[in-house]
VODRENPA-811339 format. One record per residue (C-alpha): residue number from 1; x, y, z. Coordinates in steps of 0.25 Angstrom, whole numbers, m for minus. Layout:
<rs>
+-----+-------+-------+-------+
:  nr :     X :     Y :     Z :
+-----+-------+-------+-------+
: NUM :     X :     Y :     Z :
...
+-----+-------+-------+-------+
</rs>
This chain:
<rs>
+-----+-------+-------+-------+
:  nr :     X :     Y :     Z :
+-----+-------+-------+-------+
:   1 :   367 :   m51 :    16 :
:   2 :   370 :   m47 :    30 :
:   3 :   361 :   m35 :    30 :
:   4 :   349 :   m41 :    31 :
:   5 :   343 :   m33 :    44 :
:   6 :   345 :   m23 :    37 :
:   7 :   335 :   m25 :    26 :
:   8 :   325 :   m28 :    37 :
:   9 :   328 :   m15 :    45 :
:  10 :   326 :    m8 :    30 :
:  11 :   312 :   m16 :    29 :
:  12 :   310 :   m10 :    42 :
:  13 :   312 :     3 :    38 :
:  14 :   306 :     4 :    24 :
:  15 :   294 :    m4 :    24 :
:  16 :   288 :    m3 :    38 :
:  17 :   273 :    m6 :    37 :
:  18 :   278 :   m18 :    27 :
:  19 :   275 :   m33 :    35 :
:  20 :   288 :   m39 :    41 :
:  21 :   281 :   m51 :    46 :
:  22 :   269 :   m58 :    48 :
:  23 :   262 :   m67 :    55 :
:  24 :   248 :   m73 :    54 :
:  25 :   242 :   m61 :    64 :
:  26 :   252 :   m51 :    63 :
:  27 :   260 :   m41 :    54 :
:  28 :   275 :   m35 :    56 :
:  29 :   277 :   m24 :    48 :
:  30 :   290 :   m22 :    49 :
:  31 :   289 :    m7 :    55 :
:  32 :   284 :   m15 :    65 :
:  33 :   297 :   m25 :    64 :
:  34 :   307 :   m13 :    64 :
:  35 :   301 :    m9 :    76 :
:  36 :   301 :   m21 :    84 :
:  37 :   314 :   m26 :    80 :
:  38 :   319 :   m11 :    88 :
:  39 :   311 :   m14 :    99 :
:  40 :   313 :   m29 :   100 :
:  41 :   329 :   m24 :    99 :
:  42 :   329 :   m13 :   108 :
:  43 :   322 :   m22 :   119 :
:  44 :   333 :   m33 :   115 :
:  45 :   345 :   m22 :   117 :
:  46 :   341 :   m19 :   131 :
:  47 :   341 :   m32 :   136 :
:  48 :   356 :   m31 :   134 :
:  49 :   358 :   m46 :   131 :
:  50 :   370 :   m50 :   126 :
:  51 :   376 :   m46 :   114 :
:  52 :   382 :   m57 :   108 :
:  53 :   372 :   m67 :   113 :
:  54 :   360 :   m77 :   107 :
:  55 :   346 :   m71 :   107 :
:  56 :   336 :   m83 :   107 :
:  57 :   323 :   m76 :   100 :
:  58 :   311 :   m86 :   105 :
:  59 :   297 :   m79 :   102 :
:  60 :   286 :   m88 :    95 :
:  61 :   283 :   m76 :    85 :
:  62 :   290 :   m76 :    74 :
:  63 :   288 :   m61 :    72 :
:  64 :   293 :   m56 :    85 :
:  65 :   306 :   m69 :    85 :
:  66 :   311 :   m63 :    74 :
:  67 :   308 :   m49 :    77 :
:  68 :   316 :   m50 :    89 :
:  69 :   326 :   m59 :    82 :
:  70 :   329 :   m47 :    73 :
:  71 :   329 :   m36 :    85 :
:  72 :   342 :   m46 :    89 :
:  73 :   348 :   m45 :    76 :
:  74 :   345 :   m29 :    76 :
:  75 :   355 :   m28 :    91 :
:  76 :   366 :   m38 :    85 :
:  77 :   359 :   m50 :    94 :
:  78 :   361 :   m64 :    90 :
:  79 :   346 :   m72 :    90 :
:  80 :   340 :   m86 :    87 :
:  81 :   325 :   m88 :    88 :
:  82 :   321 :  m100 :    95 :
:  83 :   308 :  m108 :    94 :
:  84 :   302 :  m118 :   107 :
:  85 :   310 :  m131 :   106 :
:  86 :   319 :  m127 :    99 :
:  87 :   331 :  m138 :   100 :
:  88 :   346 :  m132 :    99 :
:  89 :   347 :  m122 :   108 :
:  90 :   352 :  m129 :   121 :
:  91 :   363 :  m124 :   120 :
:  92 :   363 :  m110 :   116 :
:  93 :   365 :   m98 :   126 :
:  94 :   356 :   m86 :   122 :
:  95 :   358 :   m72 :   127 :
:  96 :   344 :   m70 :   129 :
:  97 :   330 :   m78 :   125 :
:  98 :   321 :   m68 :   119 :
:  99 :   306 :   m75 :   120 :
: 100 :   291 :   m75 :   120 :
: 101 :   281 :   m78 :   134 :
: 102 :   283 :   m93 :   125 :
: 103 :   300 :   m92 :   127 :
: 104 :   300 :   m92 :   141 :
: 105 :   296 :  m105 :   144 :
: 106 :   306 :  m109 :   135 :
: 107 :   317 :  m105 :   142 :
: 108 :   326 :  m105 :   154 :
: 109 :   325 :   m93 :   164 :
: 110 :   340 :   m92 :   162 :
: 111 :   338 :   m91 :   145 :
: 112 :   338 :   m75 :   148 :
: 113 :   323 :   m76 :   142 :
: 114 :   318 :   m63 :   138 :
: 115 :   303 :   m62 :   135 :
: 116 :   298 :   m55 :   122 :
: 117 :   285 :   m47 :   123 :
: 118 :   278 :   m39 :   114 :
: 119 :   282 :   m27 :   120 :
: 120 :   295 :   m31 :   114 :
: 121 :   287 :   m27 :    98 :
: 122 :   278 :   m17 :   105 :
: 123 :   280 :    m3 :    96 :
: 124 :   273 :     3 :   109 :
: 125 :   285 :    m1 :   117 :
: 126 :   298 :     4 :   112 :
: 127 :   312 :     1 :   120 :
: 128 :   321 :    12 :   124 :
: 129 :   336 :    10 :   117 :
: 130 :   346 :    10 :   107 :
: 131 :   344 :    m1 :    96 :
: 132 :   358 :    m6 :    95 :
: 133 :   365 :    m8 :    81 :
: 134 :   365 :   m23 :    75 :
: 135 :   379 :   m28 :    78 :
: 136 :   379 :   m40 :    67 :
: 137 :   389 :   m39 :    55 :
: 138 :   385 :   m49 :    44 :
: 139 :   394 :   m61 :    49 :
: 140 :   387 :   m61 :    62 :
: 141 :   378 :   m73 :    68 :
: 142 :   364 :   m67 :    72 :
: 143 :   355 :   m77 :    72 :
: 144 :   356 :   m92 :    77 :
: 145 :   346 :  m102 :    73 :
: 146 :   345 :  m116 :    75 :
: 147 :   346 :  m127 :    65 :
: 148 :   334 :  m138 :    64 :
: 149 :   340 :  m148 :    72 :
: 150 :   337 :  m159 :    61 :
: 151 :   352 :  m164 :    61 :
: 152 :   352 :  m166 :    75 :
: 153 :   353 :  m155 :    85 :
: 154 :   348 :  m141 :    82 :
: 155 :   361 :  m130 :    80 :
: 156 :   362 :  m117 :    83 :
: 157 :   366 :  m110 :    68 :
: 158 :   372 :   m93 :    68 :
: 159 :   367 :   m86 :    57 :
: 160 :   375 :   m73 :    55 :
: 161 :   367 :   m60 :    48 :
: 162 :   373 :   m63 :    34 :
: 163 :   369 :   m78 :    35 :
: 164 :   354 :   m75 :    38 :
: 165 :   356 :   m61 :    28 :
: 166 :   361 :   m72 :    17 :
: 167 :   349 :   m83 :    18 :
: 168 :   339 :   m71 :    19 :
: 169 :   345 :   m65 :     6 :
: 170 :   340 :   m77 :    m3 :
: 171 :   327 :   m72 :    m1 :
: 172 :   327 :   m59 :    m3 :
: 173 :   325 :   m57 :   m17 :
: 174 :   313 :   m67 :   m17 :
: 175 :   300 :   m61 :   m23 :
: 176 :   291 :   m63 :   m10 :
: 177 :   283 :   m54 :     1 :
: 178 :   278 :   m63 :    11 :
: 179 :   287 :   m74 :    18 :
: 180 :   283 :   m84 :    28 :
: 181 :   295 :   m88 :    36 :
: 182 :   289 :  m103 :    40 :
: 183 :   303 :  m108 :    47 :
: 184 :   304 :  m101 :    63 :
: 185 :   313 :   m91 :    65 :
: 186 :   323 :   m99 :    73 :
: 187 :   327 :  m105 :    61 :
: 188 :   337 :  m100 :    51 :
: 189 :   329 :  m100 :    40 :
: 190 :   318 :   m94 :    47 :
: 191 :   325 :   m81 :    54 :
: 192 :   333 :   m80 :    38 :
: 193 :   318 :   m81 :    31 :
: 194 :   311 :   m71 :    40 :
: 195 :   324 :   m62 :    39 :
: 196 :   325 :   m62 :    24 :
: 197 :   310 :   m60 :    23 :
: 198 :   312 :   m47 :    32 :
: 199 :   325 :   m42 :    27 :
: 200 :   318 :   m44 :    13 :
: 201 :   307 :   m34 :    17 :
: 202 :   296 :   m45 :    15 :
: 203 :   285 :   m50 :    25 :
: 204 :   289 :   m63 :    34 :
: 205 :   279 :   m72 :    40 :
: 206 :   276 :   m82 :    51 :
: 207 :   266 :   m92 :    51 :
: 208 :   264 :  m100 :    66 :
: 209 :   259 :  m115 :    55 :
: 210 :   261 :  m119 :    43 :
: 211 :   243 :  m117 :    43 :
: 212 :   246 :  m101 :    46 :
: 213 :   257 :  m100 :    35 :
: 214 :   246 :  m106 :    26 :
: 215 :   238 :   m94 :    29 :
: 216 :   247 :   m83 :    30 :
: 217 :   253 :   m86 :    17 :
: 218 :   236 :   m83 :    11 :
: 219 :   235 :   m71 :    21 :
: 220 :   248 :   m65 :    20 :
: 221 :   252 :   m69 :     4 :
: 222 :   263 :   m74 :     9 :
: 223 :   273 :   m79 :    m4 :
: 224 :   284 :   m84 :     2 :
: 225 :   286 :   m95 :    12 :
: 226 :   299 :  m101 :    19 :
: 227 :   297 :  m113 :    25 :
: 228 :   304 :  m127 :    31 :
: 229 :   301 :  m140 :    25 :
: 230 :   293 :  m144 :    36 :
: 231 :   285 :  m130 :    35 :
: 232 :   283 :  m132 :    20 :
: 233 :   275 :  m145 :    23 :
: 234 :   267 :  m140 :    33 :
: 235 :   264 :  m129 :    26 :
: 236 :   260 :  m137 :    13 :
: 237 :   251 :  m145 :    21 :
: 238 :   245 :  m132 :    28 :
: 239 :   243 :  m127 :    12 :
: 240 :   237 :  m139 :     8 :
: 241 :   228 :  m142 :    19 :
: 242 :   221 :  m129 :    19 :
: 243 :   222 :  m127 :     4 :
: 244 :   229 :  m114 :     4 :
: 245 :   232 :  m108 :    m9 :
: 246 :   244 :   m98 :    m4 :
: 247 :   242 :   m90 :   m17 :
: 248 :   254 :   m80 :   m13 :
: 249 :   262 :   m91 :    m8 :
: 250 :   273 :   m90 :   m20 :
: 251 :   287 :   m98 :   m14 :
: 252 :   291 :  m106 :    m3 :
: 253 :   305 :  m109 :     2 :
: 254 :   307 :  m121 :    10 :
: 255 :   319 :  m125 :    16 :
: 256 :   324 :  m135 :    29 :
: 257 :   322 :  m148 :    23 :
: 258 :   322 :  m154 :    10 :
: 259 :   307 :  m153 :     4 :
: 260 :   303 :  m167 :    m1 :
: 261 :   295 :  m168 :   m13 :
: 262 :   279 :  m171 :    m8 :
: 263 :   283 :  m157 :     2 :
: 264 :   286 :  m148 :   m11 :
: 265 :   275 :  m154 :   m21 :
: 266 :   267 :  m151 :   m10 :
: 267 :   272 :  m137 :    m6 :
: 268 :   270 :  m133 :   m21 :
: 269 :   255 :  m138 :   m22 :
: 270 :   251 :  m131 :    m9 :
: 271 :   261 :  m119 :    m7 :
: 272 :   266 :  m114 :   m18 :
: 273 :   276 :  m117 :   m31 :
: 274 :   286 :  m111 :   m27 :
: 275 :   294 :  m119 :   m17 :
: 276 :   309 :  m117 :   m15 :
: 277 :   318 :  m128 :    m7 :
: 278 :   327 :  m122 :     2 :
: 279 :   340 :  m132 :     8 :
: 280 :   349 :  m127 :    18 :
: 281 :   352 :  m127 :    34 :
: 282 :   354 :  m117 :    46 :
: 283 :   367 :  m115 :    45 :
: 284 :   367 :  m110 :    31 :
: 285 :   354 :  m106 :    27 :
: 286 :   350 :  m112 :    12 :
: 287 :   358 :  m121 :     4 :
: 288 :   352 :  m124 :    m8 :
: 289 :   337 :  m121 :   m13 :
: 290 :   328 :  m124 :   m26 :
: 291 :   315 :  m126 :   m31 :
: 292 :   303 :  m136 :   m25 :
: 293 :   303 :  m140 :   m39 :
: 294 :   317 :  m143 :   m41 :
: 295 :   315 :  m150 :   m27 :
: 296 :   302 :  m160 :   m33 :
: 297 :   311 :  m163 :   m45 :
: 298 :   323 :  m168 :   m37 :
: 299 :   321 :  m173 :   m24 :
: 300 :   331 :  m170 :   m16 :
: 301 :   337 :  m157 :   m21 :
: 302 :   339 :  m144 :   m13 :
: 303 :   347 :  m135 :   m26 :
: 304 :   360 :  m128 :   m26 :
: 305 :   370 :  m125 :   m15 :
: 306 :   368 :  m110 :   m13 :
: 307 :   379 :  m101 :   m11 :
: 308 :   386 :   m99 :     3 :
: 309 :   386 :  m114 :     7 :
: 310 :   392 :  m127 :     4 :
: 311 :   386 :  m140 :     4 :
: 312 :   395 :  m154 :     7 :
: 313 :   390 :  m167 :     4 :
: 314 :   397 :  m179 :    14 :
: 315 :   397 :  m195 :    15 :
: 316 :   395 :  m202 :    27 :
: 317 :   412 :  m199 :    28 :
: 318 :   411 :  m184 :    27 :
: 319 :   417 :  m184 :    13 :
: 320 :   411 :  m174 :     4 :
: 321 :   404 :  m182 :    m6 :
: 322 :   402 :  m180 :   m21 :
: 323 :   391 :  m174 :   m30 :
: 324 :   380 :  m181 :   m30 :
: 325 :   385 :  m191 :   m18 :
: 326 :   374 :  m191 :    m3 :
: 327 :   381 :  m188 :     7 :
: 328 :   378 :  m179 :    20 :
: 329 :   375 :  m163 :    16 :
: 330 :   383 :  m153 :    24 :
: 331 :   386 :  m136 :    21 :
: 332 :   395 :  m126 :    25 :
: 333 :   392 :  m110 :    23 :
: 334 :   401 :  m104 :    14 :
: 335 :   401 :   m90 :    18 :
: 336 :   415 :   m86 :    21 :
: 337 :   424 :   m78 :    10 :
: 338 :   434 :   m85 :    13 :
: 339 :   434 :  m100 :     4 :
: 340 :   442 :  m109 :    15 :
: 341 :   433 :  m104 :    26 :
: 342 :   421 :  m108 :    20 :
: 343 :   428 :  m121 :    16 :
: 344 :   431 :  m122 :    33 :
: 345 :   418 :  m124 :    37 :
: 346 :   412 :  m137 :    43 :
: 347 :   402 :  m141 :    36 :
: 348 :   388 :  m144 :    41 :
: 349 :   380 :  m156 :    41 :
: 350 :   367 :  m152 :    38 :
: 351 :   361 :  m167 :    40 :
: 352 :   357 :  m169 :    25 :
: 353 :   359 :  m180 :    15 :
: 354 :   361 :  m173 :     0 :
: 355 :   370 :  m172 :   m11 :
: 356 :   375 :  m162 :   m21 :
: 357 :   372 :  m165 :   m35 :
: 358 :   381 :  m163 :   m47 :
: 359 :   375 :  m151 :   m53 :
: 360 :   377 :  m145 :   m38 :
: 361 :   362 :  m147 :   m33 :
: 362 :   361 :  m152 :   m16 :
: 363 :   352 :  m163 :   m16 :
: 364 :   347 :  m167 :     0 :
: 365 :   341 :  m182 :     3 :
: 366 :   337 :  m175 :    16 :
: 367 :   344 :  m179 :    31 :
: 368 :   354 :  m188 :    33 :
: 369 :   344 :  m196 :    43 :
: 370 :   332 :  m196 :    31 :
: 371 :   342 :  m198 :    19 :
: 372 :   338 :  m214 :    20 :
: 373 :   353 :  m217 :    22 :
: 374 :   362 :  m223 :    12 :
: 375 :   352 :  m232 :     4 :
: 376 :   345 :  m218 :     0 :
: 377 :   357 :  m211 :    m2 :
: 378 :   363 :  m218 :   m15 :
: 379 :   348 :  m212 :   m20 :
: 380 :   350 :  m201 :   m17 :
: 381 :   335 :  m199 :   m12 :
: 382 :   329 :  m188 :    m4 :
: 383 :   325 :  m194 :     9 :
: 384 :   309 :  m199 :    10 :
: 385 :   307 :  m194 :    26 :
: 386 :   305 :  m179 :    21 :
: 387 :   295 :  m184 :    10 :
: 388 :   286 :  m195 :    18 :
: 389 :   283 :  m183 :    28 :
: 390 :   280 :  m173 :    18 :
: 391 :   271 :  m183 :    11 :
: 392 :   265 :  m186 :    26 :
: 393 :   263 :  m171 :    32 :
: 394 :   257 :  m165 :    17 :
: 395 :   249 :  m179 :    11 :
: 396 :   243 :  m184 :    24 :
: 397 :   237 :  m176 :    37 :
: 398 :   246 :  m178 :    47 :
: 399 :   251 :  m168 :    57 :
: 400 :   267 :  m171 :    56 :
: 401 :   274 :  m183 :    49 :
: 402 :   288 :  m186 :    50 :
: 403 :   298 :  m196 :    48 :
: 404 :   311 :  m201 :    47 :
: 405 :   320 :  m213 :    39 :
: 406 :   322 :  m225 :    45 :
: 407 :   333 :  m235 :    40 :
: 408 :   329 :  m249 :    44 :
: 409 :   339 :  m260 :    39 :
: 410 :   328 :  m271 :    38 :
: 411 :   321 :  m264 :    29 :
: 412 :   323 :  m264 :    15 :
: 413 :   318 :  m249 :    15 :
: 414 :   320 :  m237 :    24 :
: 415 :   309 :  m234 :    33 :
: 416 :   301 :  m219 :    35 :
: 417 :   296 :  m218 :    49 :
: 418 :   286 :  m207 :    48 :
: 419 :   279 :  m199 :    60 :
: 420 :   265 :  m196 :    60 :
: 421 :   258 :  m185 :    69 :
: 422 :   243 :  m186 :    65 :
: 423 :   242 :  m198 :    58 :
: 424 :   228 :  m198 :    49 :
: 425 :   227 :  m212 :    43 :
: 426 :   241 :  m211 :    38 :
: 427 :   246 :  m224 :    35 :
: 428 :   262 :  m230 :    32 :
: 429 :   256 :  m237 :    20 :
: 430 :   249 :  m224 :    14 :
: 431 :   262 :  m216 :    17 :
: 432 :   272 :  m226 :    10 :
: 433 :   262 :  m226 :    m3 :
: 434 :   265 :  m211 :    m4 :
: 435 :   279 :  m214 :    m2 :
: 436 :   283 :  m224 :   m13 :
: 437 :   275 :  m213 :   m23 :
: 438 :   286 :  m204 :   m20 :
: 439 :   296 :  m214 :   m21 :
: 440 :   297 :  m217 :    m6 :
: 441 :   298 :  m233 :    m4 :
: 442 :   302 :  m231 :    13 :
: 443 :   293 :  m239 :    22 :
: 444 :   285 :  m229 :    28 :
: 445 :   281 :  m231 :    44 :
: 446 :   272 :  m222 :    51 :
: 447 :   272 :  m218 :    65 :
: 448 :   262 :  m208 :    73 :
: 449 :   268 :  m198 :    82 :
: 450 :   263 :  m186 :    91 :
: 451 :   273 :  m176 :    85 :
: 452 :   283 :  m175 :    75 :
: 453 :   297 :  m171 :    82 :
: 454 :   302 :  m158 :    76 :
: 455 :   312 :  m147 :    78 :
: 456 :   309 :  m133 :    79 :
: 457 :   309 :  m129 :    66 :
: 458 :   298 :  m140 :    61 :
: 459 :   310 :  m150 :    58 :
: 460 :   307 :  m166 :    61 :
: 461 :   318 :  m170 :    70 :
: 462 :   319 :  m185 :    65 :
: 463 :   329 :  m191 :    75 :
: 464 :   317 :  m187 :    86 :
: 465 :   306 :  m193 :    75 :
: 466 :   313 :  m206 :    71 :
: 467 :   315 :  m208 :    87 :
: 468 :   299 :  m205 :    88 :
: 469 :   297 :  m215 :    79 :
: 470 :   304 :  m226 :    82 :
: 471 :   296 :  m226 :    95 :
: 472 :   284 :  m225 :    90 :
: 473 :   284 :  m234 :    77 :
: 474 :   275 :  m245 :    77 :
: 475 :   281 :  m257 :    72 :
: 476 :   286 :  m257 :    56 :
: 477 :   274 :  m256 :    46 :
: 478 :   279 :  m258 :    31 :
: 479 :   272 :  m250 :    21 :
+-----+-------+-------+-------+
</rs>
């Protein structure tokens, strides 16, 4: 689906006074979207930046970033959106830096800064000019995003119009009126959410906390949510904590992370049934999905391969290993027509630990560093990191939790180091008991912190926490 602009400039046209996007205090019709994506356009046009440049997008409102991203897109300009501290983007020359009053602190004098005001959306305040034609074809890259930055250093990943038009189609014959895009637009899999939700004709919305989300979904019947792992957590603990009912709330889509099992027993008490478990990466959008359900059964088990990309499983040598061996998870997009070309592309190492099953399910123990090493992996186990946090963040009131896998030789079993911001009472023993219920028999070590390190997107940056916490562990408490 390479056309999917298209369906958006028909919204545009055919249902004016409809909403295009809302946020807590504000409503875009998308009249009013049409009409800013023109003037946003124009203003861009004259600026005669450079045609086959990068055009960085950094504006803290969601609606105007992605109002502007799409005035890019409308004048055949190549855009990523960017957020503050963003990792990554050292080394990538832009064209132009199109930002808020906020963006200018951000960035160098020399970045070709150009500030954003609201005389840039002002219906009041039209700009002279011809509105160039789009100049992308289908196999054209015209967005960039970067990845999380969880396998090392953040990458910079080309999306052309029929990938985003392909990840936005999956959704488009969902029964739902009002989504909540959770993830930021400087993701892929938030610019391809909020793009399938408008080329759908729908009403897309943007909460600043998962608190606000919690209210917008009662205020606005908001009945379909697409969220991280990470959001999903808060966003349970937001539900629970101020006993929100979310009666229109009718299916969420989580993805970014392997959900753990006290996350989605959770999520269904507090949110809604209807959870659905997305697996994939930036560079090829979703690889497998399936029901929380299926999920809370088997552990562990992210569902079939979709179409379009092929999934490797590798030993320690880089031979591909056999069903139902561990080994490291890598992909490849299979989106040529021609056989041998898609059989030519590098694989990908997407930094997991999985293996693919007989009956041709993908079945993920989590990252290669929280996996527990070789004396889990006969197991097959999913990794206990993801689940100790979950249980820490929705069962206790703390802030933030985090933690990280530590193999210590001289133990008989492995160690979990958990972080702690706003540690109430909360004791190793108490967090261990909870544990081995679960099945969990690590010795658990706490240890309190000022912040958890996390990337932009929300993600734990566990190289950064486990350095964090071997400097400030007290000394060895068995539980």
């Amino acid at each position: 689906m390479d056309n999917w602009f298209d369906y958006i400039l028909f919204h545009i046209r055919s249902q004016p006074e409809t909403p295009a996007m809302v946020m807590e205090d504000r409503t875009i019709t998308y009249g009013m979207l049409g009409t800013a994506i023109a003037s946003c356009a124009r203003r861009i046009a004259a600026l005669k930046i450079q045609p086959n440049g990068l055009v960085a997008v950094q504006i803290e409102n969601p609606i105007r970033d992605l109002t502007i991203s799409l005035a890019l897109f409308r004048i055949g300009m190549r855009s990523i959106s960017l957020t503050q501290g963003h990792a990554g983007i050292e080394g990538v020359a832009f064209s132009a830096v199109l930002g808020d009053r906020d963006a200018a602190r951000l960035f160098d004098p020399g970045a070709g800064l150009i500030e954003v005001t609201d005389e840039w959306f002002s219906e009041q305040a039209p700009v002279d000019g011809i509105l160039p034609h789009s100049l992308f074809a289908g196999g054209q890259t015209c967005r960039l995003s970067l990845t999380s930055g969880s396998t090392g250093t953040p990458k910079v990943v080309n999306h052309r119009v029929v990938d985003v038009g392909q990840r936005a189609f999956k959704f488009m014959g969902m029964s739902w009126t009002f989504a909540l895009c959770m993830p930021g637009l400087s993701s892929s899999i938030g610019f391809t959410t909020a793009c399938m939700t408008l080329a759908a004709g729908r009403t897309l919305c943007f909460a600043k906390s998962p608190f606000q989300a919690i209210r917008m979904t009662d205020l606005f019947s908001i009945d379909f949510i697409r969220c991280s792992t990470e959001q999903l957590a808060a966003l349970t603990r937001a539900a629970r904590k101020s006993r929100a009912h979310l009666r229109s709330l009718r299916t969420v889509w989580v993805g970014g992370g392997v959900p753990t099992r006290a996350l989605l027993e959770a999520a269904m008490i507090h949110l809604c049934k209807d959870v659905y478990c997305t697996y994939g990466a930036s560079e090829t959008g979703t690889i497998a999905g399936i029901t929380a359900r299926e999920v809370l059964l088997n552990p562990g088990l992210v569902g079939h391969i979709l179409p379009g990309v092929e999934v490797g499983i590798f030993d320690a040598n880089d031979k591909r290993c056999s069903v139902g061996e561990t080994g490291t998870v890598k992909i490849r997009r299979h989106d040529d027509k021609l056989v041998q070309a898609n059989v030519d592309k590098p694989w990908i190492d997407i930094g997991d630990v999985g293996w693919i099953a007989s009956d041709g399910y993908l079945h993920i123990l989590g990252r290669a560093g929280d996996a527990g090493g070789l004396r889990d992996t006969p197991a097959q186990r999913v990794s206990p990191v993801h689940e100790v946090e979950h249980l820490l963040r929705l069962e206790w009131d703390v802030n933030d939790a985090a933690a990280v896998l530590v193999e210590d030789k001289s133990s008989e079993k492995p160690q979990i180091w958990i972080g702690v911001v706003g540690n109430r009472d909360l004791r190793a023993e108490k967090v261990a008991a909870i544990a081995r219920v679960r099945g969990i028999e690590h010795i658990i070590r706490l240890c309190d912190l000022t912040a958890i390190p996390r990337g932009a997107n929300g993600k734990v940056n566990r190289a950064q926490l486990k350095t964090l916490l071997l400097a400030a562990m007290p000394k060895p408490t068995v539980s």
